[in-house]
N, C-alpha and C positions, 0 to 999 in steps of 0.2 A: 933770534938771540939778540939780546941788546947787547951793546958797546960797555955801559957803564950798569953798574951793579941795582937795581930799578928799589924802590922805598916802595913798598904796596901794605906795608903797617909800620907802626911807631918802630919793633924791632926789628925793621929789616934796616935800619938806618944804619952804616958799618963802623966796627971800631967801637972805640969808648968816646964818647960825641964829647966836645968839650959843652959847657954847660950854657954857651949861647946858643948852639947848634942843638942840644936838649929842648932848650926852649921855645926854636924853631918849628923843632916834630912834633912838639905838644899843641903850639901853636897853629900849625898848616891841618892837625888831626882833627883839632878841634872846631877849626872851621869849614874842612869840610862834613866833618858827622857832629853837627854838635850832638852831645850826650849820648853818642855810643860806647858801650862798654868795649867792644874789640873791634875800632874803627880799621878798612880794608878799603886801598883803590881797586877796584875790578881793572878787569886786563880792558874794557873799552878806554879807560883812562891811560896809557900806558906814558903819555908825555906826560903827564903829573907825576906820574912814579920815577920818571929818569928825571926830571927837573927838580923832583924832590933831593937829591943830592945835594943841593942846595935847600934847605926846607923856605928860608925867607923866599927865593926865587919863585919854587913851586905857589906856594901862597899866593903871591901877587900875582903872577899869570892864572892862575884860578880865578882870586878874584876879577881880573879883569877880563877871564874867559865869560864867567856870570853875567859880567856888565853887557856885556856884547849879547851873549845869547838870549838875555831875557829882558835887559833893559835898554837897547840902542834902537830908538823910534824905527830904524829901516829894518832892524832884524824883525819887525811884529808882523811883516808877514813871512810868516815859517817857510811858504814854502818856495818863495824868494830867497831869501837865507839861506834854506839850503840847498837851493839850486846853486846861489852862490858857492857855496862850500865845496860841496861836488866837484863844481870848475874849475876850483882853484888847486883841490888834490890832483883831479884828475892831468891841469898842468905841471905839476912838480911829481905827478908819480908816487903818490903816497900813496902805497896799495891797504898796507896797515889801515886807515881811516876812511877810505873808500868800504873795506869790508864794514868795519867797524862801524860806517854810520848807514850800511844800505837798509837796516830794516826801519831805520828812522825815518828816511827819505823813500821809501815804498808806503811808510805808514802817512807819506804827505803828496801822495802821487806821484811821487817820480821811481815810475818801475823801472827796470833793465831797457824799455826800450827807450825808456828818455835819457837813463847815463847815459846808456849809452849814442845819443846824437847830438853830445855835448860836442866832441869835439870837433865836428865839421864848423863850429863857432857860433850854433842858434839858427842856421840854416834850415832845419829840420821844418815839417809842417807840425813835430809831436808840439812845438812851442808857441804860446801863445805871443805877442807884439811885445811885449812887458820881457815875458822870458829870457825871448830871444836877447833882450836887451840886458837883460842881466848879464847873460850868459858870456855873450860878447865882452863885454865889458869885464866882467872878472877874470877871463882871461886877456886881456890887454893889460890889466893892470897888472896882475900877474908878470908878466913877463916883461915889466917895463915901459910898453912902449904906447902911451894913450894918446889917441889923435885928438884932436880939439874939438872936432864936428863928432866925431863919441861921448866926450865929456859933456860939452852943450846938450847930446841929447839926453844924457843921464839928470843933469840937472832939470832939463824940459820936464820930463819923466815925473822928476821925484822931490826936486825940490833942491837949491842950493845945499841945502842942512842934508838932504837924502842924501843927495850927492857925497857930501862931505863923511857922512856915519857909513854909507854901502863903503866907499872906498874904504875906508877903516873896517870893518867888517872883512873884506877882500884880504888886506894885509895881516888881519889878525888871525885869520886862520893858514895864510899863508906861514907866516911866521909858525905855527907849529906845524905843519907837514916838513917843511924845514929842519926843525928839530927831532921830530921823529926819525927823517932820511936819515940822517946824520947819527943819531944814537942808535938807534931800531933799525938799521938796514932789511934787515930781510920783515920786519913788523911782529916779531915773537916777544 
């Protein structure tokens, strides 16, 4: 059960919307379905729909969820990405988005037995050098705490600019487990 009352179409928006907040639902609706007749978040979306409370909020976090996942040079390899992703739910506990993206990241090789030897921190033999590298790494930044012979090698790795878009990548899906925890506790 979510916390706050969730937008998953134009009419579930509550009250009598004053007519900026109108304009928002039309807006956020229409960007994500354009030209659908009865545009609908699915419940995999479910931080768009509690963020939609805000429709201008939702929007922008959309859009710039887009930017990341299809346009950020370090997200193009997918299954990098969402190795990162993974690690970084997997460090905040976001059970919601863990279910919610495993048949994504099974459709990108990473079955049950690779989530699951995320958290010994890339130790596993399931990870290849690169992986492992990720792996580590987004959970460091996750939590804070990046050592500087980590960082050097992530840049090594990837490239200053990789460097600079994985860690943004890292914190932007951090940032919605976050908000999910928080609105979605139990992920309904």
């Amino acid at each position: 059960m979510t916390r706050v009352t969730a937008v998953y179409k134009p009419a579930d928006y509550p009250g009598t919307p004053e007519q900026a907040a109108t304009a928002g639902v039309a807006e956020l609706f229409g960007y994500l379905f354009p030209g659908k007749a009865n545009p609908e978040i699915d419940a995999a979306h479910l931080g768009v729909a509690v963020t939609a409370r805000n429709p201008m909020l939702a929007l922008n976090l959309a859009r710039m969820s887009g930017f990341v996942a299809r346009d950020l040079g370090w997200c193009q390899d997918q299954k990098l990405h969402e190795l990162a992703v993974q690690a970084v739910n997997q460090h905040f506990g976001c059970a919601y988005t863990l279910r919610a993206r495993a048949a994504r990241a099974a459709s990108l090789g990473l079955g049950p037995d690779v989530l699951a030897a995320i958290p010994d921190g890339g130790a596993s033999p399931v990870f290849s050098e690169t992986e492992r590298l990720v792996v580590t790494y987004a959970r460091a930044v996750a939590s804070g705490n990046v050592p500087a012979v980590l960082f050097a090698e992530v840049a090594a790795r990837f490239g200053e600019t990789g460097a600079v878009e994985c860690t943004a990548a890292i914190a932007w899906w951090g940032m919605w487990a976050m908000i999910i925890n928080a609105l979605c506790p139990d992920g309904a």
